[in-house]
Structure formats: structure tokens, C-alpha cells
C-alpha positions as CSV (number, residue, x, y, z in Angstrom):
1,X,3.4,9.4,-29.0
2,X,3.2,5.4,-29.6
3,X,1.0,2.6,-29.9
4,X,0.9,0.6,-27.0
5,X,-1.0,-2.5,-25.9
6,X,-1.8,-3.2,-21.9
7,X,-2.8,-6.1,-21.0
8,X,-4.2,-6.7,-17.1
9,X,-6.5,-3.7,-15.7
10,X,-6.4,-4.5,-11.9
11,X,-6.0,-1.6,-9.4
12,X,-2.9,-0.9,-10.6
13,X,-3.0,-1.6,-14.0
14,X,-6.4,0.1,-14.6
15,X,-5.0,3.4,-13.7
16,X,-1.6,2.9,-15.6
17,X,-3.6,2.5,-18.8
18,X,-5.1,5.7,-18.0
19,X,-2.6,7.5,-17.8
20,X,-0.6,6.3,-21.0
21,X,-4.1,7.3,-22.9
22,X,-4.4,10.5,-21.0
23,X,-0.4,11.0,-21.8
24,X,-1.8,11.0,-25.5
25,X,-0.9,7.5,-26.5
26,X,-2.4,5.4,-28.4
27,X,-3.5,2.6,-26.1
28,X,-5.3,-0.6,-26.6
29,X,-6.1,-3.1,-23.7
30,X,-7.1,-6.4,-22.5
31,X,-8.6,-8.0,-19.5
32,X,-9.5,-11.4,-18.6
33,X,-12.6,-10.4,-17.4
34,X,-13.7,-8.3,-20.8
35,X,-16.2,-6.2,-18.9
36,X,-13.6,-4.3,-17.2
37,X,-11.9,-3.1,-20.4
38,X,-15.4,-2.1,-21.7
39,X,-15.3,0.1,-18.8
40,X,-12.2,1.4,-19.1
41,X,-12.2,2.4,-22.8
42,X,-15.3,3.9,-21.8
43,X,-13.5,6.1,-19.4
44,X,-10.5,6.9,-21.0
45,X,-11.6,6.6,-24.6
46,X,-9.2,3.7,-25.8
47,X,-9.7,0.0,-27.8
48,X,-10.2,-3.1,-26.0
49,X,-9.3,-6.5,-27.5
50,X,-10.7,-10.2,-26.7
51,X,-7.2,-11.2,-26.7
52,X,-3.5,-10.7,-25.7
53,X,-2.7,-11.0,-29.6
54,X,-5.0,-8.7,-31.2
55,X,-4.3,-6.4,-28.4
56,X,-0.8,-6.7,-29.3
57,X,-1.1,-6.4,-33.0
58,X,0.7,-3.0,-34.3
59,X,1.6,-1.9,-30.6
60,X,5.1,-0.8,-30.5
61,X,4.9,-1.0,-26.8
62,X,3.0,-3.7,-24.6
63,X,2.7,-3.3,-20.7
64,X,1.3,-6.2,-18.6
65,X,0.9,-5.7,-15.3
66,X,-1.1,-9.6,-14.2
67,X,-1.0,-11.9,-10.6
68,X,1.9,-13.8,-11.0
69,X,4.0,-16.0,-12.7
70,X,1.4,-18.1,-14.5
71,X,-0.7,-15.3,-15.1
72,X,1.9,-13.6,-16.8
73,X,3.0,-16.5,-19.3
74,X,-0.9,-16.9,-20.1
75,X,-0.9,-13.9,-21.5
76,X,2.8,-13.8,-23.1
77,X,2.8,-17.4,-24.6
78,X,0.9,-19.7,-26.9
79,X,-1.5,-18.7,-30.2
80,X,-3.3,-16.1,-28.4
81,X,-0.5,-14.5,-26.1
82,X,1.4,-11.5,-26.8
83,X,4.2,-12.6,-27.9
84,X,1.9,-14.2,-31.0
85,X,1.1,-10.2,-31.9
86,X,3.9,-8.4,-31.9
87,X,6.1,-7.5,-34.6
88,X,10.2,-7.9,-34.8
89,X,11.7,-4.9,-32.5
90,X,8.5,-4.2,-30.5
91,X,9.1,-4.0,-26.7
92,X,7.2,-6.1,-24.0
93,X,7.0,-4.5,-20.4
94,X,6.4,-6.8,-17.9
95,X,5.2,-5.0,-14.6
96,X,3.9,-7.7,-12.5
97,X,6.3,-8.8,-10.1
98,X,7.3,-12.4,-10.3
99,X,10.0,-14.7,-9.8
100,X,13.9,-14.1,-11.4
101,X,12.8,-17.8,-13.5
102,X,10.2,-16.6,-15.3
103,X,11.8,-13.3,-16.5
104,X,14.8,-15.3,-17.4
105,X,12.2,-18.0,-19.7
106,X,10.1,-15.1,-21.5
107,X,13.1,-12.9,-21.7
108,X,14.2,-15.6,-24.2
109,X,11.3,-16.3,-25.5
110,X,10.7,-13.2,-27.0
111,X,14.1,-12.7,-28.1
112,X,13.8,-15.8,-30.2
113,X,10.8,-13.9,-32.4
114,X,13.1,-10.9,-32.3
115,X,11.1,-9.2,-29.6
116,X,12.7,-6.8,-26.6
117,X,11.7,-7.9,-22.8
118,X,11.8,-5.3,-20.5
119,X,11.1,-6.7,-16.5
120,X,9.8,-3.4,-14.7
121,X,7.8,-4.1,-11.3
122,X,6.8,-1.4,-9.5
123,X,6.4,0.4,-6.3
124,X,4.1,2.9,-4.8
125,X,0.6,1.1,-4.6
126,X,-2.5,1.7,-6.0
127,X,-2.3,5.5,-5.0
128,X,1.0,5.6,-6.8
129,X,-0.9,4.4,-9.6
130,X,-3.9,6.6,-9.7
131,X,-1.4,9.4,-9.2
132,X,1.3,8.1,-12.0
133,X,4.1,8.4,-9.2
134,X,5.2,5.3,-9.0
135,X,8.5,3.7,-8.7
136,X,9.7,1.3,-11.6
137,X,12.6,-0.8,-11.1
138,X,14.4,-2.0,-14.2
139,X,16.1,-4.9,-15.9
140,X,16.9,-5.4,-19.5
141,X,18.8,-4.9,-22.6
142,X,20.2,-0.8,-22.5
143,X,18.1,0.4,-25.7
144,X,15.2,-1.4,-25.0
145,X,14.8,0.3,-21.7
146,X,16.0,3.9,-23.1
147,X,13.1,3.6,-25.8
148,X,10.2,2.4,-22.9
149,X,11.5,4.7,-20.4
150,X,10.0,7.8,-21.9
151,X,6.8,5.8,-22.8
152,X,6.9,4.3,-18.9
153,X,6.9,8.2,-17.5
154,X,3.9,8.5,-17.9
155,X,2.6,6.9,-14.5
156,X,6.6,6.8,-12.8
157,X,8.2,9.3,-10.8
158,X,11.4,7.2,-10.8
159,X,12.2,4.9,-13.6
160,X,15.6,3.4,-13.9
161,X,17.3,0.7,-14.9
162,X,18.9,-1.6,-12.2
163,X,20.9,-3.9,-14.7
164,X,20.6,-7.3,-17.4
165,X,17.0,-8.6,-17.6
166,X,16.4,-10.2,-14.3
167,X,17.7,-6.6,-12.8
168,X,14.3,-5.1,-12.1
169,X,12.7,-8.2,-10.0
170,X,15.8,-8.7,-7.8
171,X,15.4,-4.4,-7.0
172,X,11.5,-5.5,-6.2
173,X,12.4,-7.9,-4.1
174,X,14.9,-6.1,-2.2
175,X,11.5,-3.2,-1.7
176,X,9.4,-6.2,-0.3
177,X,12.2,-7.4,2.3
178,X,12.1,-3.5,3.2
179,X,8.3,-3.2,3.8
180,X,8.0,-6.0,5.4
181,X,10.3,-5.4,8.3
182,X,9.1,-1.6,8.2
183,X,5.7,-2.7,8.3
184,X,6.2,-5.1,11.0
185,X,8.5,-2.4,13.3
186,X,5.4,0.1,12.4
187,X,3.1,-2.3,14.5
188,X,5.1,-2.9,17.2
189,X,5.8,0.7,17.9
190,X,1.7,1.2,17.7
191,X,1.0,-1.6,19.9
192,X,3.4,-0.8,22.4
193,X,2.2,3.0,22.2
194,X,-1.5,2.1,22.7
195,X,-0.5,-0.5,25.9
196,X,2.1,1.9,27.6
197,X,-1.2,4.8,27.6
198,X,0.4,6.9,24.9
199,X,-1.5,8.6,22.3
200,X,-0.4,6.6,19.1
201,X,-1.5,9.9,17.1
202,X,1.1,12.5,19.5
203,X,3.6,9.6,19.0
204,X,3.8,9.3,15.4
205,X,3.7,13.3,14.8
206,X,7.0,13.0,16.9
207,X,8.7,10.4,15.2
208,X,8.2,10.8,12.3
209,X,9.9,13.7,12.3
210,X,12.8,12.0,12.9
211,X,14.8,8.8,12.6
212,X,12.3,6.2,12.5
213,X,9.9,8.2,9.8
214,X,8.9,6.4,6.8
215,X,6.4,6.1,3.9
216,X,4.3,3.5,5.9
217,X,4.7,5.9,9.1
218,X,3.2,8.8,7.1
219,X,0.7,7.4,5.0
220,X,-0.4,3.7,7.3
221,X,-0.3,5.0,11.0
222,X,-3.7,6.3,11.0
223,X,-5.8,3.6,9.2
224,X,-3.7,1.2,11.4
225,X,-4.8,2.8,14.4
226,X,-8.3,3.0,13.1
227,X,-8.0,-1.2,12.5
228,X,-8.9,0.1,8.7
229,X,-7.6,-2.6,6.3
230,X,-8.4,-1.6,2.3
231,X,-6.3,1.0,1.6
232,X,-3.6,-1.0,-0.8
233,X,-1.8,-4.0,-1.0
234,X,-3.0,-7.4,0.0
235,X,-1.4,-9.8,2.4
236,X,-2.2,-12.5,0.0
237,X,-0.2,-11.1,-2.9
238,X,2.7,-10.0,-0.3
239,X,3.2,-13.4,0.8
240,X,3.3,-14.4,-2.9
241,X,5.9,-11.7,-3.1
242,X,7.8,-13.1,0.1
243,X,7.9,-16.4,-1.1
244,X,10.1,-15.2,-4.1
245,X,12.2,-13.3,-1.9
246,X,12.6,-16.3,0.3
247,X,13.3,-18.8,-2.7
248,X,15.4,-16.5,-4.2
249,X,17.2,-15.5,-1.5
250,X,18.0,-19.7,-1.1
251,X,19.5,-19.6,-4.5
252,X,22.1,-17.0,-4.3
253,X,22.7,-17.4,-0.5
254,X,21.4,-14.5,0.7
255,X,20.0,-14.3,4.9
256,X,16.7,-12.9,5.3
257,X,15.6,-14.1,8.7
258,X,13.2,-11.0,9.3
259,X,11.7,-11.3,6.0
260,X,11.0,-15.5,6.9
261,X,9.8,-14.2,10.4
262,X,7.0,-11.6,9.1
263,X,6.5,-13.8,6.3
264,X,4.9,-16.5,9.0
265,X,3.3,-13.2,10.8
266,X,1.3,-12.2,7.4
267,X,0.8,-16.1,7.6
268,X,-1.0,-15.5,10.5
269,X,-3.1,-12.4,9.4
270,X,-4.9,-14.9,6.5
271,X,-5.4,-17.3,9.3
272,X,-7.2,-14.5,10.8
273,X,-9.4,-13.9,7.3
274,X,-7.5,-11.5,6.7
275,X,-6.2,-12.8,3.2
276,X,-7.6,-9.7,1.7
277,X,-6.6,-7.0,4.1
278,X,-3.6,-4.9,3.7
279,X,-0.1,-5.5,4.4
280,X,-0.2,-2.7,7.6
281,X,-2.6,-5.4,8.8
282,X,0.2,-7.0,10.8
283,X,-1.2,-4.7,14.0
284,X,-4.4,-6.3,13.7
285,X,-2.3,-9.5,14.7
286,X,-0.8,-8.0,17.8
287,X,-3.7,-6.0,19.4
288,X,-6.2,-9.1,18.4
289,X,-3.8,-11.0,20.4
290,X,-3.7,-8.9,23.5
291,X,-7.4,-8.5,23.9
């Protein structure tokens, strides 16, 4: 069992923490907004700390799972940040996903304080959170990520590592191309169900069995065909994530013309209000449109 620190307690990091406690480690945590990690030590029976650093203080392991890039350097950097906390040979695990620069800059950050920098985004949502089956995509040095893997299992059903820090964001980037055009084929297959006088319902139990089944098929066909929008990841944090892929994608020369094209659709979905909705959403954008 370790000592571990983790810092952020969103949806998915509020359940992650949970689950590293209930795994019987020893966990403290931090949250910008303090009431929320009153709430969860409540729950689960762990420390809160005012601060990155005194979260950080003793923890062999710290876990931060923020918004994005500048999020994530707030609470890694300066004379309350992480990084300020932590002893030689700890190990930071950064699960937010943010860009390949960022990882790159605090990946040598801490090793000048002689600190390990694991980048580990994940995949599964906020139910793969609450259930501790998500997917964690790796990128660091080899023993950092064989000591944090065991630690990490405790809300993964996969964790592996993908290569050299860096590793683990260009793996979650390659997941949010995929979504995006699975999402986006989803939609169209509902839309043009619902305007050809099929039962989208009948339809999926077909297809799904088949070829064209998928994790959104299974779990997003029925909210989408309800027009229910809260059940996980919000279009404003998947353009965020598009935007890397995008940019990055630029840099190394890689063509993502689907992922710019539903990137501009989900574009369209906030223009709608519907910054807040989840990333199925995109139907709401087609049968809105044909009413």
C-alpha cells in the first residue's frame, strides 16, 4: 500500500481518489474549490490539503487529473505546486489530457528536482471512473511506470505503457480522433433511421451485433434517441481535446480531415448552448436542423 497525493476531484477524479482509498491507500487530496475535498474525505475517509504542496508532502505517488494545460502547471509549478512537495524519487501522474508541450516542459521540470513524470490520460468516462475500469494510456521513463502501474490499477482495466514521456498523450489523442468520427457516424446512422421510418431502437439491436457495433453504439444510442445530453463528456472539453489533436497533428504532418470536420460540427453544438452537453450531442445538431 502507498501514500499518494491527488490533486483535482472533478467527475473523474473524485471517483479515482475513491477508489485508491477504498484500494487501502493512503490518500490525501486537493481541490481548488476546498469544499469538495471536505466532502470527499468525508466519504471515503481520507486527508485533504489547502495546497498542492502539503498535499504532496510525504506522498510517494501524486495523481492529478485537472482542465488542461494551465490548470495542470498551476498545480505542478511554483512555491505552492506539487512539484514544491515532493521528495527525490517520488512519482507525479499526470491524468489530465493536455497537449504533447506541456508534458515535454513538466516532464523536465521534475526531473531537474529528481522527481519521475508519468503522463497517463485516460479513457472510459465518468462511468469508467465510478467503476475503476478505465483505460490509461502511458508515456514515461520504464520504472517509473512499472512502480505506478500497480498503484494506477486501482481504477484501470488496461494500463500500459505506450512509450518515452509524451507516449501516453499522443495514444489519447489518437482515442479522441476515434470518438469523434464514431460519434459523428453514430448520428448519422440515427438521423437517417428516424427520417427513413425505421425504429432507431430495432436498428441498433441489429447492428450492433455486427460490423458497425461500438462502445458509443451500446452505451449512447438510447440517450441520443431520447435527445438526453448529461451522461459524460462535454463538448467543451472535447473541442479542447480536438484542438490538440488538430495542432498536433500540424506538427508531425499527420491528415485528420474528419477529425477538423466534426471538430467545426461540435463547434456548432456550443453555438446551439450546448457547450455543456455531451459529445453524442452531435444528433441534436442534425435532427434540430431538419425540424
Amino acid at each position: 500500500m502507498a501514500t499518494c497525493a491527488f490533486l483535482g476531484l472533478g467527475v473523474m477524479g473524485y471517483p479515482m481518489a475513491g477508489h485508491l482509498q477504498s484500494a487501502g491507500h493512503s490518500v490525501t487530496v486537493y481541490n481548488r474549490t476546498s469544499a469538495k475535498a471536505t466532502d470527499w474525505s468525508n466519504a471515503y475517509g481520507g486527508a485533504s490539503a489547502p495546497t498542492p504542496r502539503e498535499a504532496s508532502q510525504g506522498a510517494t505517488f501524486v495523481m492529478a487529473c485537472v482542465g488542461n494545460d494551465d490548470d495542470l502547471r498551476s498545480v505542478c509549478l511554483g512555491e505552492d505546486g506539487a512539484f514544491a512537495g515532493m521528495e527525490a524519487g517520488a512519482i507525479f501522474v499526470d491524468h489530465t489530457t493536455v497537449s504533447a508541450k506541456v508534458t515535454a516542459e513538466l516532464y523536465a521540470a521534475a526531473k531537474g528536482k529528481g522527481i519521475h513524470f508519468v503522463d497517463a490520460p485516460v479513457s472510459g468516462g465518468q462511468a469508467g471512473a465510478e467503476n475503476g475500469a478505465l483505460s490509461v494510456m502511458c508515456g514515461g521513463d520504464v520504472a517509473a511506470y512499472e512502480a505506478a502501474a500497480p498503484v494506477i490499477d486501482a481504477y484501470a482495466k488496461i494500463c500500459k505503457r505506450l512509450g518515452a514521456s509524451g507516449a501516453g498523450q499522443m495514444a489519447k489523442m489518437c482515442n479522441q480522433i476515434a470518438i469523434a468520427g464514431l460519434v459523428q457516424g453514430l448520428s448519422e446512422a440515427l438521423h437517417f433511421a428516424q427520417k427513413a421510418g425505421l425504429d432507431g431502437r430495432d436498428v441498433v439491436e441489429v447492428i450492433s451485433q455486427g460490423a458497425a457495433g461500438s462502445w458509443q453504439m451500446q452505451n449512447r444510442y438510447e440517450t441520443m434517441l431520447d435527445g438526453e445530453f448529461e451522461h459524460g463528456f462535454a463538448v467543451d472539453w472535447m473541442r479542447k481535446d480536438l484542438g490538440i489533436c488538430l495542432s498536433t497533428g500540424d506538427e508531425i504532418g499527420a491528415s485528420l480531415p474528419v477529425t477538423a470536420l466534426v471538430d467545426q460540427f461540435y463547434k456548432d453544438v456550443q453555438r446551439m448552448g450546448g457547450g455543456r452537453y455531451d459529445t453524442s450531442s452531435l444528433i441534436k445538431r442534425l435532427t434540430d436542423a431538419g425540424e
